[in-house]
C-alpha positions in Angstrom: 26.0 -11.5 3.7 28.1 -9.9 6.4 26.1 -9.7 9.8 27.2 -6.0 11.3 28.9 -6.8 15.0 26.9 -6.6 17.9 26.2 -3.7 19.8 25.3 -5.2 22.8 26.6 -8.4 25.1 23.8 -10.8 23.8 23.9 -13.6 26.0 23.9 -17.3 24.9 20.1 -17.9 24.1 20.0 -14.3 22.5 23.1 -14.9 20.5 21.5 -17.7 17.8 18.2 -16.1 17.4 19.7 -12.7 16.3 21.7 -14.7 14.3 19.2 -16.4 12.3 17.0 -13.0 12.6 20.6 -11.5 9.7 20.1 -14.7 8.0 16.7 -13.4 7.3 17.0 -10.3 6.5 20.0 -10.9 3.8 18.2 -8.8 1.3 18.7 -5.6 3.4 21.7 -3.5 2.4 24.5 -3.3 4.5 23.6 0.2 6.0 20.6 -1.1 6.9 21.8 -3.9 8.6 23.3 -1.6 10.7 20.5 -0.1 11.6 18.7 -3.1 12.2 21.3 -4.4 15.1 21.4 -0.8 16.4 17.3 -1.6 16.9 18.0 -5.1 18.2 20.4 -3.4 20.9 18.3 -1.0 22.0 15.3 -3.8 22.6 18.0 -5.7 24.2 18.9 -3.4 26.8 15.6 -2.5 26.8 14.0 -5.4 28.4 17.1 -6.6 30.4 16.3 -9.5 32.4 12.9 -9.8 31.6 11.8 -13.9 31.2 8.9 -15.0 29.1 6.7 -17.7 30.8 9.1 -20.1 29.0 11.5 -19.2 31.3 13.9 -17.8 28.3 15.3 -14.1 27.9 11.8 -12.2 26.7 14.2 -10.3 23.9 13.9 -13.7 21.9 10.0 -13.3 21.1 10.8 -9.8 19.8 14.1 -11.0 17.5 11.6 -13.9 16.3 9.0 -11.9 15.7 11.3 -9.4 13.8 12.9 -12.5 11.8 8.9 -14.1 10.8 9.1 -10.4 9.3 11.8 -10.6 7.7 10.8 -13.8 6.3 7.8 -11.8 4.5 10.5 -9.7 3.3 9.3 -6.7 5.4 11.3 -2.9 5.1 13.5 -1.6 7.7 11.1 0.5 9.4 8.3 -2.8 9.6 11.7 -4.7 11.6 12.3 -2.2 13.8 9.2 -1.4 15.1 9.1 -5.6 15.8 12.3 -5.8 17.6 11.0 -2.8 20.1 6.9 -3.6 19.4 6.6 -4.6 23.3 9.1 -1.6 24.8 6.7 1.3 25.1 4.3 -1.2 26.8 6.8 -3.8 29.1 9.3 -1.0 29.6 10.6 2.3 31.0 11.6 3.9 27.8 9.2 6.0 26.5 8.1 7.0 22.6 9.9 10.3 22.1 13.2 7.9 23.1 12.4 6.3 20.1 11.6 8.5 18.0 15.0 10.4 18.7 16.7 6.8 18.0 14.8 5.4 14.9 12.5 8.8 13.4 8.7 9.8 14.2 7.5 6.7 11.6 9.0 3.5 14.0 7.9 5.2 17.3 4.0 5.6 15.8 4.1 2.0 15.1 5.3 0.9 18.5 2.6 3.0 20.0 0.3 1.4 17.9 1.0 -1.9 18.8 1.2 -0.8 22.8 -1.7 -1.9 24.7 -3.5 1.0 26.9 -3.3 1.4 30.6 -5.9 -1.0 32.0 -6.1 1.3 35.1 -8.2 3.8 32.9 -11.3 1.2 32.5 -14.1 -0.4 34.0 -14.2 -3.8 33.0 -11.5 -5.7 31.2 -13.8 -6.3 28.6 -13.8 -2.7 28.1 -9.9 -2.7 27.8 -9.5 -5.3 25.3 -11.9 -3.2 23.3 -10.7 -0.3 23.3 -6.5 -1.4 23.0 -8.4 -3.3 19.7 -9.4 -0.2 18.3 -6.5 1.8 19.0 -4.1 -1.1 17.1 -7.1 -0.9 14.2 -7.1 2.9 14.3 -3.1 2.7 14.1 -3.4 0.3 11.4 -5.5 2.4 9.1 -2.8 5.3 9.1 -0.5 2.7 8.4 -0.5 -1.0 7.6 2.7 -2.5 8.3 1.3 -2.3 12.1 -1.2 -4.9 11.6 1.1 -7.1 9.7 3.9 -7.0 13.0 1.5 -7.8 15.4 0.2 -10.5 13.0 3.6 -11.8 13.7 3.9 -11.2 17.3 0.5 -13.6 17.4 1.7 -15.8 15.2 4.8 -16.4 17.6 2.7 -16.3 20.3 0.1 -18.8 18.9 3.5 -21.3 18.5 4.8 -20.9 22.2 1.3 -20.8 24.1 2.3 -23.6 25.9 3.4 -22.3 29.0 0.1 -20.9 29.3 -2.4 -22.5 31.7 -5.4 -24.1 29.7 -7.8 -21.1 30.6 -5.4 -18.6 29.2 -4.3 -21.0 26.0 -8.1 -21.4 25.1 -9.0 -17.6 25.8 -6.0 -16.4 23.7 -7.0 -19.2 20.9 -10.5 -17.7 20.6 -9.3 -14.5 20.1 -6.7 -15.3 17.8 -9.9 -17.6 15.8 -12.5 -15.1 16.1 -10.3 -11.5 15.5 -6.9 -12.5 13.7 -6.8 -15.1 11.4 -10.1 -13.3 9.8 -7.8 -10.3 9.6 -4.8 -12.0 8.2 -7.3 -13.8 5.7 -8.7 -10.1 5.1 -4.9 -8.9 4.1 -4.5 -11.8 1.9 -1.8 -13.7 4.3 -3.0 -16.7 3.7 -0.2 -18.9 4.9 -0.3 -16.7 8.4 -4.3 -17.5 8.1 -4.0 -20.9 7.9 -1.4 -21.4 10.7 -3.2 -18.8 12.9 -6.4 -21.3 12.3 -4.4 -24.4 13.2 -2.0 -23.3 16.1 -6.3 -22.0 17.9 -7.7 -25.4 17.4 -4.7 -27.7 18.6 -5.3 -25.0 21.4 -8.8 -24.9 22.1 -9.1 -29.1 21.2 -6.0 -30.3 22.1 -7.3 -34.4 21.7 -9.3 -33.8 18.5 -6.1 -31.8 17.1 -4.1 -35.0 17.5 -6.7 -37.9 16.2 -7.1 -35.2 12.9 -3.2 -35.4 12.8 -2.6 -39.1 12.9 -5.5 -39.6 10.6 -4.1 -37.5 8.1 -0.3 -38.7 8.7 -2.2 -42.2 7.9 -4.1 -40.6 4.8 -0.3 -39.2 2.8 1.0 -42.2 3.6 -1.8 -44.5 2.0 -2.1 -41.7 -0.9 1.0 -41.6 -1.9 0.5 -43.5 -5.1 -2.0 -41.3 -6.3 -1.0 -38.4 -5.3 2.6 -38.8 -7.1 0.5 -40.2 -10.2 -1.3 -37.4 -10.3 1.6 -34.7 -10.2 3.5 -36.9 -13.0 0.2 -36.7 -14.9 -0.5 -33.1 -14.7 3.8 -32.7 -15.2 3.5 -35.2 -18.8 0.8 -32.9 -20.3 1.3 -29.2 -19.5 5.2 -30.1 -20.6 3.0 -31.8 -23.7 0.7 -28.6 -24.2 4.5 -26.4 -24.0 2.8 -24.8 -20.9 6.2 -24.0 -18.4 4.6 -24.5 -14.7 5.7 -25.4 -11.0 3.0 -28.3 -9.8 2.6 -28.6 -6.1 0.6 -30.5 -3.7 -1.2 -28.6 -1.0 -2.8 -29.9 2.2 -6.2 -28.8 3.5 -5.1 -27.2 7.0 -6.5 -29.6 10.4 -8.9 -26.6 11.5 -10.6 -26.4 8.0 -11.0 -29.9 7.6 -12.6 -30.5 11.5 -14.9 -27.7 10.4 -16.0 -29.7 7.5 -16.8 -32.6 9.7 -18.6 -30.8 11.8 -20.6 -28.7 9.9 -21.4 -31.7 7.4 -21.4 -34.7 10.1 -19.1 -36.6 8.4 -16.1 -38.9 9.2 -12.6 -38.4 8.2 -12.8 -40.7 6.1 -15.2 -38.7 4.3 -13.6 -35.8 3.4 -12.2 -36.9 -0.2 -10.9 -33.1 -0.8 -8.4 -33.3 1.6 -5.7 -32.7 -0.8 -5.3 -30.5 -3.5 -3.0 -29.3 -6.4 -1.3 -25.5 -7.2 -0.4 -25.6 -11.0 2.0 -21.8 -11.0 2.5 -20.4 -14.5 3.9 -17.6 -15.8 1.0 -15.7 -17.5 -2.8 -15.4 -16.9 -3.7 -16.7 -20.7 -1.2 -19.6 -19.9 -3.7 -20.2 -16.6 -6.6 -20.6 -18.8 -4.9 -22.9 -21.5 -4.0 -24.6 -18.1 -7.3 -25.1 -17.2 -8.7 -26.4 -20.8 -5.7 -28.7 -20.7 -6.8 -30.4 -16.8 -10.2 -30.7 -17.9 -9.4 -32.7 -20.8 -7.4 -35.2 -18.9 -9.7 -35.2 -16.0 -13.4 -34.1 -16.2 -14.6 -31.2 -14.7 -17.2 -31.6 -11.9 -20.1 -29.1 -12.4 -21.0 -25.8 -10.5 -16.7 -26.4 -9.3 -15.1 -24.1 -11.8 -14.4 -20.2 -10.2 -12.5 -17.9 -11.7 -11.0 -15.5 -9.3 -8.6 -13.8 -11.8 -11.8 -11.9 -14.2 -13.6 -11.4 -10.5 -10.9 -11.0 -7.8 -11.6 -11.6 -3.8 -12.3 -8.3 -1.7 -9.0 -8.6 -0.2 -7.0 -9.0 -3.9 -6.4 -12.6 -4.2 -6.4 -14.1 -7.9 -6.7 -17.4 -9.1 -8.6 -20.4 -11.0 -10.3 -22.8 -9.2 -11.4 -26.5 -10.4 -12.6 -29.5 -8.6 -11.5 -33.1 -10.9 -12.9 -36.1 -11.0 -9.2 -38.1 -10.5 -8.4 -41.2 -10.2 -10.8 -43.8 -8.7 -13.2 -41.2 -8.6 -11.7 -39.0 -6.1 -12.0 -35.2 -6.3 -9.3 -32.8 -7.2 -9.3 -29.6 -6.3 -6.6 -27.7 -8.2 -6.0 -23.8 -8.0 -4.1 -22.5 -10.8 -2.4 -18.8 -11.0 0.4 -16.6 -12.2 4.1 -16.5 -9.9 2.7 -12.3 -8.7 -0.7 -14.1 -8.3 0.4 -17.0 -6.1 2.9 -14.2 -4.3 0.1 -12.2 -3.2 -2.0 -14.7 -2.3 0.6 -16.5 0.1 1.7 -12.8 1.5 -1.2 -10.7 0.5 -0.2 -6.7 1.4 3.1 -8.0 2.5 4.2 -8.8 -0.4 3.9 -4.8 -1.6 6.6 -4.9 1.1 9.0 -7.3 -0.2 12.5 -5.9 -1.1 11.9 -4.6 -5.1 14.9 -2.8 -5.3 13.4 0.5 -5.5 10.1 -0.6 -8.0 7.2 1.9 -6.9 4.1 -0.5 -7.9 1.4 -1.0 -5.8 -0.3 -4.8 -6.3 -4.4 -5.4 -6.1 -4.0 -6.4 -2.5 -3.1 -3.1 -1.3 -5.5 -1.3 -3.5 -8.0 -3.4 -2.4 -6.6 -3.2 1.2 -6.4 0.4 1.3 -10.4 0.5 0.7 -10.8 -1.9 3.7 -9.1 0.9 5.7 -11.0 3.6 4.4 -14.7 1.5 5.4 -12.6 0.9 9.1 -12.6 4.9 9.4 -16.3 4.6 8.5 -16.8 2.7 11.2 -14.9 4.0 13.9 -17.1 8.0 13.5 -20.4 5.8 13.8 -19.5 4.0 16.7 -20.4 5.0 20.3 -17.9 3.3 22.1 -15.2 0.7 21.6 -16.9 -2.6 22.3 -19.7 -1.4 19.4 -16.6 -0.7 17.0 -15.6 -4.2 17.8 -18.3 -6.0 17.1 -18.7 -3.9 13.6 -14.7 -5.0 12.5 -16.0 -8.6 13.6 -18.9 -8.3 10.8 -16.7 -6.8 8.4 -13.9 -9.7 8.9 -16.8 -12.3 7.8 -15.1 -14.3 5.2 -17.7 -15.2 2.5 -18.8 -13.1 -0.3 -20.9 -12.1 -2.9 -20.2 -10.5 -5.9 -23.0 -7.6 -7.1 -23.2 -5.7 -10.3 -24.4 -2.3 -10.6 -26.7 -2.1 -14.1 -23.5 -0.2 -15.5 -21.3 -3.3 -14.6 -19.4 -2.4 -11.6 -18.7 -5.0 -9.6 -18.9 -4.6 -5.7 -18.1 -7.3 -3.4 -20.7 -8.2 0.3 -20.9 -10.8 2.7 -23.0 -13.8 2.2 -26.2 -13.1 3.1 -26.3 -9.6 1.9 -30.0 -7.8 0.9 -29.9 -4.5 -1.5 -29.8 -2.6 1.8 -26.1 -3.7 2.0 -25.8 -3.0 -1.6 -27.3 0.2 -1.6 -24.8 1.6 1.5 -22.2 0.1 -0.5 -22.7 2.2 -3.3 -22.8 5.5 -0.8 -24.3 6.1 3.1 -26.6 9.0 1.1 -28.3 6.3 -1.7 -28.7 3.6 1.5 -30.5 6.7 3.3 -33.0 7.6 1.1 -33.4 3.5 -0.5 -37.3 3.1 -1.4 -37.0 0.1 -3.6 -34.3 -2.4 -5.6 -35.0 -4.5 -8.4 -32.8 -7.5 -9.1 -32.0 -8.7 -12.2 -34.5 -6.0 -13.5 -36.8 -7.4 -11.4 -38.7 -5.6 -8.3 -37.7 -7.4 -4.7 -38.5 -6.6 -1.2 -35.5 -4.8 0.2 -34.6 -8.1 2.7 -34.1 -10.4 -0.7 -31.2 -12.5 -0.2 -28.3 -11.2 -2.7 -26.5 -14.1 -5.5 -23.4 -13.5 -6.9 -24.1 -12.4 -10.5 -26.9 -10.4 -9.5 -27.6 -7.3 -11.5 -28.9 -4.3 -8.8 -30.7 -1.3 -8.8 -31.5 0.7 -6.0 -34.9 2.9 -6.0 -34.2 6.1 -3.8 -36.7 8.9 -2.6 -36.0 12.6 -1.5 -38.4 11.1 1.2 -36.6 7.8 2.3 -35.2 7.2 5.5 -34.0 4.0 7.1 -35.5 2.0 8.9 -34.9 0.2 12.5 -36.5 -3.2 10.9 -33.8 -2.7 8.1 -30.9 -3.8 11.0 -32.8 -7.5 10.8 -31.7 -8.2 7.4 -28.7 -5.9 7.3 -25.9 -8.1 6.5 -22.6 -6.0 6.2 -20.7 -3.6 8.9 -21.1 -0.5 7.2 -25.0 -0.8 6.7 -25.3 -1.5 10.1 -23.4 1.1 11.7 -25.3 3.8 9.4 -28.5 2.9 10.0 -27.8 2.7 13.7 -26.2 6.3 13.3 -29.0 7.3 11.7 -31.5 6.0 13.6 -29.5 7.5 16.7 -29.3 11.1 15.4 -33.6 10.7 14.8 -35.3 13.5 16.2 -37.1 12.6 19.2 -40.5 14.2 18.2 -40.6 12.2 14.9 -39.7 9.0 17.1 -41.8 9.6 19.4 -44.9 10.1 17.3 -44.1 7.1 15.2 -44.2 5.1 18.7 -47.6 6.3 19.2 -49.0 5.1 16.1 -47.3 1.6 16.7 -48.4 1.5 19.9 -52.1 2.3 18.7 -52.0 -0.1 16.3 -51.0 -3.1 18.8 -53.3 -2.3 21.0 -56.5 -2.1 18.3 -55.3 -5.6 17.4 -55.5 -6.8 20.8 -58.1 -5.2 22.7 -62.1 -4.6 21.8 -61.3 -0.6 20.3 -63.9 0.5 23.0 -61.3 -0.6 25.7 -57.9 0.0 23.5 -59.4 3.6 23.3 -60.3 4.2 26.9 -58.8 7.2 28.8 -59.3 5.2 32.0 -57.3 2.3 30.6 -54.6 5.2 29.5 -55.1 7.0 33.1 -53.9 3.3 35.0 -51.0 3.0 32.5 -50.1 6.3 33.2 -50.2 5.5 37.0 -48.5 2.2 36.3 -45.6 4.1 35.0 -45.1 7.0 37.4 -45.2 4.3 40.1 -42.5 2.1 38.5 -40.6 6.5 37.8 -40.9 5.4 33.5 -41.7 8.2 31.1 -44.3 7.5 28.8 -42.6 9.5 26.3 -39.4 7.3 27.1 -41.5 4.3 25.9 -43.0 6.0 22.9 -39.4 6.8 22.1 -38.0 2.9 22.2 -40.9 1.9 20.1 -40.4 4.2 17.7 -36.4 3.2 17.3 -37.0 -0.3 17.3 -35.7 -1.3 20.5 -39.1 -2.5 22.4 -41.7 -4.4 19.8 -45.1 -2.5 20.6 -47.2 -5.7 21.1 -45.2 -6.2 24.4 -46.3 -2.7 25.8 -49.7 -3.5 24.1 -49.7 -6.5 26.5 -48.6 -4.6 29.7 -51.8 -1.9 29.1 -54.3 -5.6 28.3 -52.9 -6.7 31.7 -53.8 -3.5 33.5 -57.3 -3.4 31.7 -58.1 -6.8 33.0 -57.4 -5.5 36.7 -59.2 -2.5 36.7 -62.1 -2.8 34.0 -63.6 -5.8 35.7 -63.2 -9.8 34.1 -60.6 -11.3 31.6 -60.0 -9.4 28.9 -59.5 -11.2 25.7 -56.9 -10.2 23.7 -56.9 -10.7 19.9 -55.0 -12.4 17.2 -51.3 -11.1 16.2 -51.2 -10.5 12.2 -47.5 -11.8 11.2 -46.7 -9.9 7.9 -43.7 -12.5 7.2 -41.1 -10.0 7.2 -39.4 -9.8 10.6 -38.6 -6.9 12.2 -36.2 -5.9 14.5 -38.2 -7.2 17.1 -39.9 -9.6 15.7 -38.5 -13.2 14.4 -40.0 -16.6 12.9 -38.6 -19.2 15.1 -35.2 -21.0 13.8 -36.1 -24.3 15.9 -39.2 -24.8 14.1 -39.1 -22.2 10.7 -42.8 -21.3 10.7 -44.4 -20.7 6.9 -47.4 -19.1 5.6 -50.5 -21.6 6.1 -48.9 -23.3 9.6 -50.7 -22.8 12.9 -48.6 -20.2 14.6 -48.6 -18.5 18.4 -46.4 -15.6 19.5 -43.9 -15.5 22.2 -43.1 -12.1 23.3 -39.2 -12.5 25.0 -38.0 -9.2 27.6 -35.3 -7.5 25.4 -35.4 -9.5 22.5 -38.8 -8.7 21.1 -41.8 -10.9 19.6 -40.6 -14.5 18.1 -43.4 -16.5 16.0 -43.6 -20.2 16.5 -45.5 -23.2 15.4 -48.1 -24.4 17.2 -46.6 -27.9 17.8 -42.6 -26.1 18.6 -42.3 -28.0 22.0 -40.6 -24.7 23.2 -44.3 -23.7 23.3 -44.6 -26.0 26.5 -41.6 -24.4 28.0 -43.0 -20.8 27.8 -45.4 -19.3 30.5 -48.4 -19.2 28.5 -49.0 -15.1 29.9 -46.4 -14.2 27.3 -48.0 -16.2 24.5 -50.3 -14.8 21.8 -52.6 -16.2 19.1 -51.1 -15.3 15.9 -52.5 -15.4 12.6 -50.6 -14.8 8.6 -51.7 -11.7 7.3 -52.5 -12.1 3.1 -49.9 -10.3 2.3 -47.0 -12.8 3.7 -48.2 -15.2 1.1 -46.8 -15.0 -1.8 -44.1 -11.9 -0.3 -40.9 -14.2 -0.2 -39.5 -17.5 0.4 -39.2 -18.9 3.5 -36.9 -21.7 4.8 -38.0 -25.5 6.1 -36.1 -28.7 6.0 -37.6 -31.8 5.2 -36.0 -35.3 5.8 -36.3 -37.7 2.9 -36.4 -42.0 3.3 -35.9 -44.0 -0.1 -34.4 -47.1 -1.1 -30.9 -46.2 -2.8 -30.3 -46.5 -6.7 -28.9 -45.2 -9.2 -29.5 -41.0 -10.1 -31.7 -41.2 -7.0 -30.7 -37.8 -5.8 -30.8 -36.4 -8.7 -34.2 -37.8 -9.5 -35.4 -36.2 -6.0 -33.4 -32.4 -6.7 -35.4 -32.7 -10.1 -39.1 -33.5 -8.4 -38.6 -30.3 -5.9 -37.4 -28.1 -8.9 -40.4 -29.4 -10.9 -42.1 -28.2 -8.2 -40.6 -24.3 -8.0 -38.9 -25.1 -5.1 -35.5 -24.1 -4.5 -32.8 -26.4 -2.6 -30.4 -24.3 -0.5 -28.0 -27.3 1.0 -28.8 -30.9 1.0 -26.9 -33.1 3.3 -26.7 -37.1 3.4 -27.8 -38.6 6.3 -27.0 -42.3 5.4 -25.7 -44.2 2.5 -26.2 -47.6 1.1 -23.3 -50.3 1.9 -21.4 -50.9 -1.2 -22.4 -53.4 -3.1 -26.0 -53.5 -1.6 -29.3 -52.2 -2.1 -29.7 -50.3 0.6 -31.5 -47.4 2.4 -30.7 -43.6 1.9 -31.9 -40.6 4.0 -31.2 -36.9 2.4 -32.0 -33.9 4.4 -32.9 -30.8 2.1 -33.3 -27.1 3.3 -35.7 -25.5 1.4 -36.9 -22.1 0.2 -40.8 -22.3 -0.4 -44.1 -19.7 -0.9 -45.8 -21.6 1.8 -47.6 -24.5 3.1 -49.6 -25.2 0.1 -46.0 -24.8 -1.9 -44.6 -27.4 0.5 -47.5 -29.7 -0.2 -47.5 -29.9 -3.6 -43.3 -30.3 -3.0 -43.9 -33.4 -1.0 -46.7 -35.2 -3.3 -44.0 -34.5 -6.0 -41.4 -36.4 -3.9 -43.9 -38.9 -3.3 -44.4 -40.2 -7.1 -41.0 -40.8 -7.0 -41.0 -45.0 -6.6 -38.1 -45.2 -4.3 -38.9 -42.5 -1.6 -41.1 -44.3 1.0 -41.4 -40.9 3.0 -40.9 -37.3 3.6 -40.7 -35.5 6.7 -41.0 -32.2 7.5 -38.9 -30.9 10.5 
C-alpha cells in the first residue's frame, strides 16, 4: 500500500497517528485513499492548535477514532465523517463547507454526531437528552453514525485519564448505562466488552486492579489445563475430520465483578472464568461439533443454547455448551461458523467491511434495521426528550425472551415480559384492544410472566382499551410508550367519569356509606379544594389515568369527615386484589402473599404499597398514612407470588437436589437458589441455601416447608 502524500504540514505527534490511521485502511483503493487524506487535512486545519486535556494536538483523537474505524473495516464515507465528527461542533466551519468538500451524505453524519447548543436549554440534564436523541434520530436514517461515535467513546473511554475523578465516573456511567448496551444491541461485541471494562476500571479504579491481579494469578496457575484442553478439543475434531480454529476466550473484569456481586461469591469462585470458541466452516459442521465435545466431555444440563435455529434480537449466531472438564471444572464453549463469529465480534459493522462490491445484507443489519424502525416508534410517542431517553434505555435491556405466535413466529422481548408486551409486539392496534392471552393454550392473567418457548395468543375486543395498571407489568419500550400515548390522548370526560367511580369505590370501603355518601362531607372537600385553588375535576382526572391511587384521596375526604362530622372516624379495611396497579405495589422488602397479615402504606406520588404486618418499615411510617388491609378471595389462587426462604441442613451427598425435589413435590416453583455456605472439604459440615420462590399462598408455603422439613438433614427453614 502506498500512503497518498500529505496535504497538510502535520506536525510531529500528528505525523505517526495518520500514519498508522493508512496502515489501517489498506483495503481502500488508491482513489480513495486520496480522499481520505484530503478529509484528514481538512480536520487538520480545521482544529489548528486545539489540545486535548492530554495536552496533545486534539486532531489525534479524530485520526484514532477514524483508524478504530478503519479497523472494523468501515467505507470511505463512515472514515470521513470520523476524521471531521467533532468539526461542526469544536469549530468555525460550518456543514454546507462540508458538504461542498465531501457530498450531502458525510456532512449529515457530522451533524449527527454534533452535540446541540447548550444555550437553548434549561437544565443540562435537558441537553444531554435531547443531543441523545438527536444522535439516535440521526442514527435511524443512517447507522454508520452510531458505529463512529461508538468509536469516538471507545477512544475516549481509553484516554479518560486526564479527566478529574468526577468527570471520569460521570462519563463511565454513561458509557455503562447508554453505550455498551447499544454496542451490545448492534452486535459489537468486542466494542461491548471493552466499553464495559474501560467504565468499571473507571468508576472502581481499586476493585478493577485486585480483579486484574487475580486473574493475571488465575492464567498463570491454569495454564496446564487450559493448554490440555485446547490439545484435547484439537486431537478429536482433527479425529472427527471436522477443519476448526480453537481459541481460548477470557470472561471480561466487569462481567466477572458482576457475578460476584450479584451471587456473593469470591474470585475464587467463579470456575467459568474461561472459556473456548471452536470456529468452523459450516453450520452442520457446528452441530457434529457439538455431538463430538459432549462425547469427550459431558454436557451439564439446562447449559446447551442454540442460538443459530433461534438467533439473538440483535443477529448474533452460535452454539452454546457448558463441560464438565477436567477436575470438574466447567467449560463453557461457544461454537459457530467464520460469517457467524464475524458478525458476532463486528455485528452491523461487519455489513460494512470491504466486500469488493458484494450487495448482501447479513442478519445483523436485518435485525438492526427493525431496532431502528421500533426507535421511530418511540420517538412520535414521546413528549419530550428526557421521556424518549428513558424509553431507548428499556429497549437497550439486554436479556430476552423468545415467544411463539400459535402459527410459529418467533418474536423476541425482554426478560420479564407479560402478553401485554407480546401483544404490542405483534401490532400497537392488537395491544389496544388486548382482552385476554392464553399461554401454551392456556388462559393467564395479562401480567403472567413470559418463558422462552412459550406459545401465545392474544384475545382482542372491538371494545378493549389499555389500561393505566397495564404500565405495572409492562416490560418492553414500545408497550410502554403506547399505552402512555394512549392513555394521554384519553378523553377527558371518559377519564374523568372513570375517576369518579374509583373514587366512590374507595371511599364506600373506608367510610360507614351514610358518611361516604354525605353532601356535607362532599361540600367540605369541595371547600378544601378551592382553598388549596385544586379542581375537583383535575383530581377526578389523575385517578382516572392512574397517576394518584384513589384510596389516598379517599383518605384526604376521611380526614375532613373526622373534623367536621364530630369524633374519629373509623375507616375500613383495604381489599388487596393481588394484582398491583400502577399505584399500588406488594412490598419488595418483605414480599406479602395471600393469607399473611397485611397493612397499607399510602406514599405522596408513588401510590399505595402493601406490607406485612411484622415489615419493620411499618415502625418507620407515621401510622396517619397506614391502613388495615385485608386479601380479597379472588387473589388466592390468581397468580404466584414471590418469597424467599432460607434453608439450614447438615451437608451430604444429593442434598440440594433432595431439597429442589421436596419444593417441586410440593407445586412450588424455584426461581434462583443461591448458596449461602458450604461444607469444608473433607468434612461433614453445615450448608445454608437461600431459595426464591413462586407460591399460591401462605397455605402453599406451609405445606412447602413441612415438605422440607421431612427431609433428615434440614434442621430448619426460614421464611424472609
Amino acid at each position: 500500500m502506498s500512503v497518498p502524500p500529505p496535504l497538510a504540514d502535520y506536525d510531529a505527534i500528528t505525523a505517526p497517528v495518520r500514519e498508522m490511521l493508512f496502515r489501517k485502511a489498506d483495503y481502500l483503493s488508491a482513489e480513495d485513499l486520496q480522499v481520505l487524506e484530503k478529509a484528514c487535512a481538512f480536520a487538520f486545519r480545521a482544529h489548528g492548535s486545539q489540545k486535548r486535556q492530554s495536552g496533545e494536538p486534539y486532531i489525534t483523537h479524530p485520526i484514532s477514532v477514524t483508524a478504530e474505524l478503519a479497523g472494523w473495516r468501515m467505507d470511505l464515507q463512515t472514515l470521513c465523517a470520523g476524521l471531521m465528527h467533532d468539526v461542526l461542533e469544536d469549530t468555525p466551519i460550518g456543514k454546507a463547507q462540508i458538504a461542498e468538500a465531501f457530498g450531502d451524505t458525510v456532512a449529515e453524519m457530522v451533524d449527527g454526531l454534533s452535540k446541540l447548543d447548550k444555550l437553548e436549554y434549561d437544565s443540562q440534564a435537558e441537553h444531554q437528552a435531547e443531543s441523545f436523541r438527536k444522535l439516535i434520530l440521526a442514527m435511524t436514517r443512517d447507522v454508520r453514525v452510531i458505529i463512529v461515535k461508538l468509536a469516538d467513546r471507545l477512544h475516549n473511554m481509553r484516554t479518560l485519564g486526564a479527566k478529574n475523578a468526577q468527570s471520569r465516573r460521570r462519563i463511565a456511567t454513561e458509557t455503562l448505562e447508554v453505550y455498551a448496551p447499544i454496542a451490545n444491541r448492534l452486535g459489537l461485541n468486542h466494542v461491548y466488552r471493552e466499553l464495559q471494562d474501560l467504565s468499571f476500571q473507571a468508576m472502581h479504579p481499586s476493585r478493577y486492579r485486585v480483579l486484574q491481579r487475580a486473574m493475571a494469578e488465575f492464567k498463570k496457575s491454569g495454564h496446564d489445563v487450559i493448554e490440555r484442553v485446547l490439545r484435547e478439543f484439537s486431537l478429536l475434531l482433527t479425529g472427527a475430520n471436522i477443519e476448526a480454529q480453537i481459541q481460548g476466550r477470557e470472561k471480561n473484569l466487569y462481567n466477572i465483578h458482576q457475578k460476584m456481586v450479584s451471587k456473593h461469591l469470591r474470585f475464587e469462585e467463579v470456575l467459568d472464568i474461561y472459556g473456548f470458541r471452536v470456529i468452523v466452516n459450516s453450520v452442520s459442521a457446528c452441530y457434529t461439533a457439538l455431538g463430538a465435545l459432549h462425547s469427550l466431555y459431558k454436557p451439564r444440563p439446562g447449559k446447551i443454547k442454540d442460538y443459530i435455529a433461534i438467533p439473538k434480537s440483535n443477529g448474533y449466531k452460535s452454539l452454546h455448551t457448558t463441560l464438565t472438564g477436567p477436575y470438574g471444572l466447567p467449560i463453557e464453549v461457544q461454537i459457530r461458523t467464520r460469517e457467524m463469529h464475524s458478525i458476532a465480534e463486528s455485528g452491523v459493522a461487519s455489513h460494512w467491511a470491504y466486500k469488493a462490491g458484494e450487495g448482501k445484507e447479513d442478519e445483523a443489519s436485518l435485525r438492526t434495521n427493525q431496532w431502528l424502525q421500533s426507535i421511530l416508534d418511540l420517538q412520535t410517542r414521546s413528549d419530550n426528550a428526557i421521556e424518549f431517553l428513558e424509553h431507548v434505555k428499556v429497549d437497550l435491556f439486554p436479556n430476552e425472551v423468545y415467544i411463539f405466535t400459535p402459527k410459529g413466529k418467533i418474536f423476541t422481548l425482554p426478560r420479564g415480559a407479560t402478553p401485554i408486551d407480546f401483544a404490542y409486539a405483534v401490532h400497537t392496534d392488537i395491544g389496544n384492544r388486548c382482552v385476554g392471552a392464553r399461554v401454551n393454550k392456556t388462559p393467564v392473567p395479562l401480567r403472567t410472566v413470559l418463558k422462552t418457548g412459550d406459545t401465545v395468543e392474544i384475545i382482542t375486543s372491538e371494545h378493549g382499551k389499555p389500561s393505566p395498571a397495564w404500565l405495572s407489568f409492562a416490560a418492553s419500550s414500545r408497550a410502554r410508550s403506547a399505552i402512555r400515548s394512549y392513555i394521554k390522548n384519553t378523553s377527558r370526560e371518559d377519564a374523568v367519569a372513570l375517576g369518579e367511580r374509583l373514587l366512590a369505590s374507595a371511599l364506600s370501603s373506608l367510610l360507614p356509606r351514610r358518611i361516604a355518601e354525605s353532601d356535607e362531607l362532599m361540600e367540605k372537600y369541595l371547600e378544601d379544594l378551592q382553598a388549596r385553588q385544586i379542581k375537583f375535576d383535575d383530581i377526578l382526572y389523575d385517578i382516572g389515568l392512574g397517576r394518584t391511587q384513589p384510596v389516598s384521596v379517599a383518605m384526604e375526604v376521611a380526614a375532613l369527615a373526622g373534623r367536621h362530622l364530630g369524633g374519629e372516624v373509623k375507616l375500613g379495611t383495604v381489599k388487596i386484589f393481588g394484582n398491583e396497579t400502577s399505584r399500588a405495589h406488594l412490598g419488595k422488602c418483605c414480599m406479602p402473599i395471600p393469607g399473611d397479615n397485611v397493612r397499607a402504606v399510602i406514599v405522596k406520588d408513588q401510590g399505595m404499597f402493601v406490607h406485612r404486618d411484622t415489615c419493620p418499615l411499618l415502625l418507620k411510617t407515621d401510622p396517619e398514612h397506614q391502613l388495615d388491609a385485608d386479601w380479597a378471595d379472588i387473589a388466592v389462587g390468581h397468580r404466584l407470588y414471590d418469597t424467599v426462604v432460607t434453608v439450614s441442613s447438615v451437608d451430604t451427598h444429593a442434598l440440594l437436589a433432595a431439597i429442589t425435589s421436596a419444593i417441586s413435590d410440593s407445586g412450588g416453583n424455584i426461581a434462583s437458589v443461591d448458596t449461602l455456605t458450604s461444607a469444608q472439604p473433607g468434612s461433614e459440615g453445615f450448608a445454608e441455601f437461600r431459595f426464591r420462590l413462586n407460591v399460591r399462598d401462605l397455605k402453599h408455603l406451609q405445606e412447602i416447608t413441612e415438605n422440607l422439613h421431612h427431609i433428615p438433614q434440614v434442621r430448619k427453614v426460614v421464611r424472609e
